[in-house]
matplotlib code that plots the C-alpha trace (Angstrom):
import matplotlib.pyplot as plt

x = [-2.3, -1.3, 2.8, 4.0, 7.4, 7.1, 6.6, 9.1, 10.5, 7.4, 7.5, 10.6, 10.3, 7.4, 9.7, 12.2, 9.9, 8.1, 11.1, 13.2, 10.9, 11.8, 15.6, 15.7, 13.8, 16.0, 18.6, 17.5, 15.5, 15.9, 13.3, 11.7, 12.7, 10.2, 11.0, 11.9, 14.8, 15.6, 14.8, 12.2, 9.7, 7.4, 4.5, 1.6, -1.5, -4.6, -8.2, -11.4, -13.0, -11.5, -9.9, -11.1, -8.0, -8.9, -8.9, -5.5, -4.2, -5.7, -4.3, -0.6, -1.1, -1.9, 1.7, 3.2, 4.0, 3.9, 6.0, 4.0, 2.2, -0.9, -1.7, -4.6, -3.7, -5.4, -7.8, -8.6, -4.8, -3.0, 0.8, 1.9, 5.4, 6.8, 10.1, 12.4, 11.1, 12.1, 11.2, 9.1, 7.9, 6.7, 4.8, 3.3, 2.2, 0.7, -1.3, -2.9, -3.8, -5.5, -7.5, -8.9, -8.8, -9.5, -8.1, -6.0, -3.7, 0.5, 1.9, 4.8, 7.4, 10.6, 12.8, 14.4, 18.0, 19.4, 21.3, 18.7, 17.0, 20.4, 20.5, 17.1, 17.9, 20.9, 18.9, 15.9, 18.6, 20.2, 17.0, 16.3, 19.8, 19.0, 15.3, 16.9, 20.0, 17.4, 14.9, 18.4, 19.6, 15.8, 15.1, 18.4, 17.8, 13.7, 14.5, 18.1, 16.3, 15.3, 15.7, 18.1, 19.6, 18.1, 20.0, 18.5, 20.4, 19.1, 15.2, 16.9, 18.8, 15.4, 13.5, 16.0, 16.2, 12.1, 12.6, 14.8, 12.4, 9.5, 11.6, 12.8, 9.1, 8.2, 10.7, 10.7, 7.3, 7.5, 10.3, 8.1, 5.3, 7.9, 8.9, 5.7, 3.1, 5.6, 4.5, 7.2, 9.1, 8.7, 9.3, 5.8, 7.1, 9.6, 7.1, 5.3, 8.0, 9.1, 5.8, 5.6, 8.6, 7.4, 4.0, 6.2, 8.4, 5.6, 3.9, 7.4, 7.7, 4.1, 5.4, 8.8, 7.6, 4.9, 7.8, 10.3, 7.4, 7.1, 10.6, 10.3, 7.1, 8.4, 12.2, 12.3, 11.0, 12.1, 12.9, 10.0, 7.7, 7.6, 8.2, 5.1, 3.4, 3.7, 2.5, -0.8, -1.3, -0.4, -1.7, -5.3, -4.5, -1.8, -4.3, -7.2, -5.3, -3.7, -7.2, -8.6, -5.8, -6.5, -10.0, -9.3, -6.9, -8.8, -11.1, -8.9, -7.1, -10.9, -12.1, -9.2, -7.9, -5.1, -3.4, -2.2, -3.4, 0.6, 1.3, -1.6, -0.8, 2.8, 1.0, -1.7, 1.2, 3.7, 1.1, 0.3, 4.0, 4.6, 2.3, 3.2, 7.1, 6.3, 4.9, 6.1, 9.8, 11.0, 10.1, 11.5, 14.6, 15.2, 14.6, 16.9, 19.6, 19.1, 19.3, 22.4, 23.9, 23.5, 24.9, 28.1, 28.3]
y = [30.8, 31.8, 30.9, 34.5, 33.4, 30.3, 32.2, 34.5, 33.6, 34.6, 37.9, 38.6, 37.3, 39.1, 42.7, 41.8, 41.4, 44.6, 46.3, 44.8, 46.9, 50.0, 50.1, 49.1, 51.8, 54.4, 53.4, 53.4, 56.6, 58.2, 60.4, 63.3, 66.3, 69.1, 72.7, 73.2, 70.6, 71.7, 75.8, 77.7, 80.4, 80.6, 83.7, 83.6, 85.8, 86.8, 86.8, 88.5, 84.9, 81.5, 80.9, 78.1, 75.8, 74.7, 78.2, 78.6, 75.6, 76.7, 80.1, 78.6, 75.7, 79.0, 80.4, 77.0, 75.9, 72.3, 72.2, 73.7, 73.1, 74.9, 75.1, 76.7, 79.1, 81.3, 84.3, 82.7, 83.2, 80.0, 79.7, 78.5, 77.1, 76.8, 76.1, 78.9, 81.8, 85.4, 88.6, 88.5, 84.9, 86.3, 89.3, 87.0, 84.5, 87.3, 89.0, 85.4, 84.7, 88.1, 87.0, 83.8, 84.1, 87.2, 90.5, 89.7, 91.2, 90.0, 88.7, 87.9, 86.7, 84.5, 83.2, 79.8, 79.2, 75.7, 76.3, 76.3, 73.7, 71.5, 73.0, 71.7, 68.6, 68.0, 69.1, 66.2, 63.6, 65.5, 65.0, 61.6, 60.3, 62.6, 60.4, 57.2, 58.2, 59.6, 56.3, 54.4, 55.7, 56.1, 52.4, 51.5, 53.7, 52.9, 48.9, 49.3, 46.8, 44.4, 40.8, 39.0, 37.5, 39.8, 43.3, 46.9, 47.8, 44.9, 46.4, 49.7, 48.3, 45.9, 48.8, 50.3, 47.9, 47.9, 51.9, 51.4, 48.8, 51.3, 54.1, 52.3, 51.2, 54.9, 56.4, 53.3, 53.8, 57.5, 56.9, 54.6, 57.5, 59.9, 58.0, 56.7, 59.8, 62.7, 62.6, 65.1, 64.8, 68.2, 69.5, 68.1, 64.6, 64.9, 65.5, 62.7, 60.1, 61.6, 61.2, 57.9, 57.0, 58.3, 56.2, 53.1, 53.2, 54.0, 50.5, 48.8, 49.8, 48.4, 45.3, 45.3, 46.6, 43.8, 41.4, 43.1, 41.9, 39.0, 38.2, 38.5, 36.8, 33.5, 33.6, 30.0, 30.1, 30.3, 33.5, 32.5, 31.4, 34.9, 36.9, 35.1, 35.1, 39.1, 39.9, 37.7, 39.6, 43.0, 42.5, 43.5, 46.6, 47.3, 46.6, 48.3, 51.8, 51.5, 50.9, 53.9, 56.2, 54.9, 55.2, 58.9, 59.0, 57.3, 60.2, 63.1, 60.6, 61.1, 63.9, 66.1, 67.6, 67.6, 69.6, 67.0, 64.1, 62.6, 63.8, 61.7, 58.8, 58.8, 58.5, 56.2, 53.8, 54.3, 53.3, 50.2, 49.2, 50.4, 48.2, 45.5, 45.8, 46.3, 42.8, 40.8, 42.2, 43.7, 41.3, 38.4, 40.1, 40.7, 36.6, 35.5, 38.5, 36.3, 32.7, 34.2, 35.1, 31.9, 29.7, 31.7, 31.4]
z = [-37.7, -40.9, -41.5, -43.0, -43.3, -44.5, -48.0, -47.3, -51.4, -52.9, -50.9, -52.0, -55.8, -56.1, -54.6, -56.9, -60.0, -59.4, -58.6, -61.5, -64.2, -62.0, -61.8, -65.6, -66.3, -63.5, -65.4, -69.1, -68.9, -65.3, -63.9, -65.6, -63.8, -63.4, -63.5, -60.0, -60.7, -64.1, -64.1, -65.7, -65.4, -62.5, -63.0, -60.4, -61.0, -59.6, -60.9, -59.9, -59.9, -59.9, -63.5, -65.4, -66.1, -69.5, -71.0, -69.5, -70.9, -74.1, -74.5, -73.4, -76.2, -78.8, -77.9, -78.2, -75.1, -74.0, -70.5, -68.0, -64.8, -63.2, -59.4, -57.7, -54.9, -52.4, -53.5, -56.8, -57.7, -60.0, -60.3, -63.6, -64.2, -67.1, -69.4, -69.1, -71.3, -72.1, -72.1, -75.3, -74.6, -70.9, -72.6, -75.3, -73.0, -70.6, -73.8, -74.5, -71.0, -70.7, -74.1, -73.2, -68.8, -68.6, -66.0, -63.7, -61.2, -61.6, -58.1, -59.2, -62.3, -61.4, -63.1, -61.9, -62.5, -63.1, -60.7, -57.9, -59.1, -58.8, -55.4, -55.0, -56.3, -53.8, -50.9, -51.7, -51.5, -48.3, -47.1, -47.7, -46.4, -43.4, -42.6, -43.2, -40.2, -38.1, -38.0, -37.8, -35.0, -33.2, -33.5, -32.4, -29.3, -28.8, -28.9, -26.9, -23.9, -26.5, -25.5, -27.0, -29.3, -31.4, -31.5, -31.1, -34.6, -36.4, -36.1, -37.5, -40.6, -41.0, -41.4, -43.8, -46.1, -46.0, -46.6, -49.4, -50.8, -50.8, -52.2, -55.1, -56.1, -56.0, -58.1, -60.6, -60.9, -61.7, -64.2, -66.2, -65.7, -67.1, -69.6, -71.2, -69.8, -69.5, -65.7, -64.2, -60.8, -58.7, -54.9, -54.4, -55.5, -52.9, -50.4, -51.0, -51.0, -46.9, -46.2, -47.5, -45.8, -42.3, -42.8, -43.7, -41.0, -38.6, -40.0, -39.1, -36.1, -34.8, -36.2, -34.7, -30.9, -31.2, -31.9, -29.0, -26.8, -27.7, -27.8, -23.7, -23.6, -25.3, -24.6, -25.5, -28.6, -32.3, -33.9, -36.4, -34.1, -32.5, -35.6, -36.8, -34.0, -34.2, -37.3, -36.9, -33.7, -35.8, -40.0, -39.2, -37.5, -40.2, -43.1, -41.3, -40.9, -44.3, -46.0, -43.9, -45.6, -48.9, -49.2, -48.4, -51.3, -53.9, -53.6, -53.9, -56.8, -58.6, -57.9, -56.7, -59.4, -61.8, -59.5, -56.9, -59.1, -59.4, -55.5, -54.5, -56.8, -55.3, -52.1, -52.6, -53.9, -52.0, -48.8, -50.8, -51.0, -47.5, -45.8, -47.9, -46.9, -43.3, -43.1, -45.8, -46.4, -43.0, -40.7, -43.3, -43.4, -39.8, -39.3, -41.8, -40.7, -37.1, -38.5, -40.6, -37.3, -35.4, -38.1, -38.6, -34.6]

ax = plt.figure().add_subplot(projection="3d")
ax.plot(x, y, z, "-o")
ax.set_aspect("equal")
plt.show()
């Protein structure tokens, strides 16, 4: 049986190394806001027949802008959002998109304050402190009959830290992206990174309830022995469920799109890290946490 633990500091130097290039770049360039953050101009139209993207992209370059964002919607309709523009910019852009796209029918023109967008911003991190309480508190409750000396709030904070781990790799990640690609961070970011979350966590706790098993079916044995003894019983699933996902992603990653290319790519990496963290930086932490404990005892 492979010994997990016994390289628990190359786990955790190579977390640190990947995640040291992230925060320096959080906190040199931060993370490129979108328009829902910042405000802007959102028009959504409608066309007889599915518009082709490029000749959109080509009459907004002729007015000059460079900020924008396209998504396909229902009955051939595409939303575009923009930087904030006014009245004449609107019309302008309007005329041009008429010239190259061809008819189409106007659903609807907003115009979004930054005001909502810092709204929108605040609600995100409402949000994420909101998941991170919630799988707290759950886990704390789910492993309450765990046996000891491991605590039921130990698994939960384990799994936080893991959480936090994951998070951090996304949004360094994006901040390079921003920074170097002008990738931009939208609503639909923020819906990748709680769905990443909720996979990650979901990966944890497989681990963790294997381990609370254990824990009752070898009561006299070491905190490693049954740790490691968990997550060779556990890594193939883990891998084999993770894999499935990804395949799945890669392909919408090709061939999907612009559209959701970033969402996915937050996805497809934040699974990568995810199941990583579940195995190699969770359960590590959770055993030292424990040896920790009995020493200062």
């Amino acid at each position: 049986m492979f010994n997990t633990l016994r390289y628990y500091k190359v786990w955790f130097a190579i977390s640190g190394l990947i995640l040291l290039f992230g925060v320096i770049s959080l906190s040199l360039y931060g993370l490129n806001l979108g328009i829902d953050f910042k405000g802007g101009t959102v028009v959504e139209l409608q066309f007889p027949q599915a518009p082709e993207q490029a000749k959109v992209k080509e009459a907004l370059g002729q007015i000059g802008l460079k900020n924008f964002q396209l998504q396909s919607a229902e009955n051939n309709s595409l939303i575009i959002k923009t930087e904030n523009l006014e009245k004449p910019q609107q019309d302008q852009m309007l005329e041009a998109l008429k010239a190259e796209a061809g008819e189409f029918k106007e659903l609807r023109l907003d115009s979004i304050g930054p005001v909502i967008g810092s709204e929108l911003k605040r609600n995100a991190l409402y949000q994420l402190a909101l998941v991170s309480l919630g799988i707290v508190f759950y886990i704390g409750y789910a492993f309450r009959k765990v046996a000891k000396p491991v605590t039921s709030w130990r698994f939960g904070w384990a799994a936080i830290i893991a959480l936090l781990h994951d998070l951090l790799f996304v949004l360094g990640l994006f901040s390079i992206l921003g920074h170097f690609r002008g990738v931009e961070v939208d609503s639909l970011f923020v819906t990748a990174v709680l769905t990443v979350l909720g996979f990650s966590v979901h990966d944890t706790i497989v681990v963790f309830d294997r381990i609370r098993e254990n824990l009752k079916l070898y009561p006299g044995q070491s905190i490693e022995y049954v740790v490691n003894h968990s997550i060779a019983q556990t890594i193939v699933r883990s891998l084999n469920t993770s894999l499935t996902v990804l395949f799945v992603l890669l392909s919408l990653l090709l061939f999907g799109g612009e559209t959701i290319r970033y969402f996915v790519l937050a996805l497809f990496a934040g699974i990568i890290v995810g199941t990583y963290s579940s195995i190699f930086i969770a359960s590590p932490v959770l055993v030292l946490w424990q040896n920790w404990k009995n020493k200062s005892k």
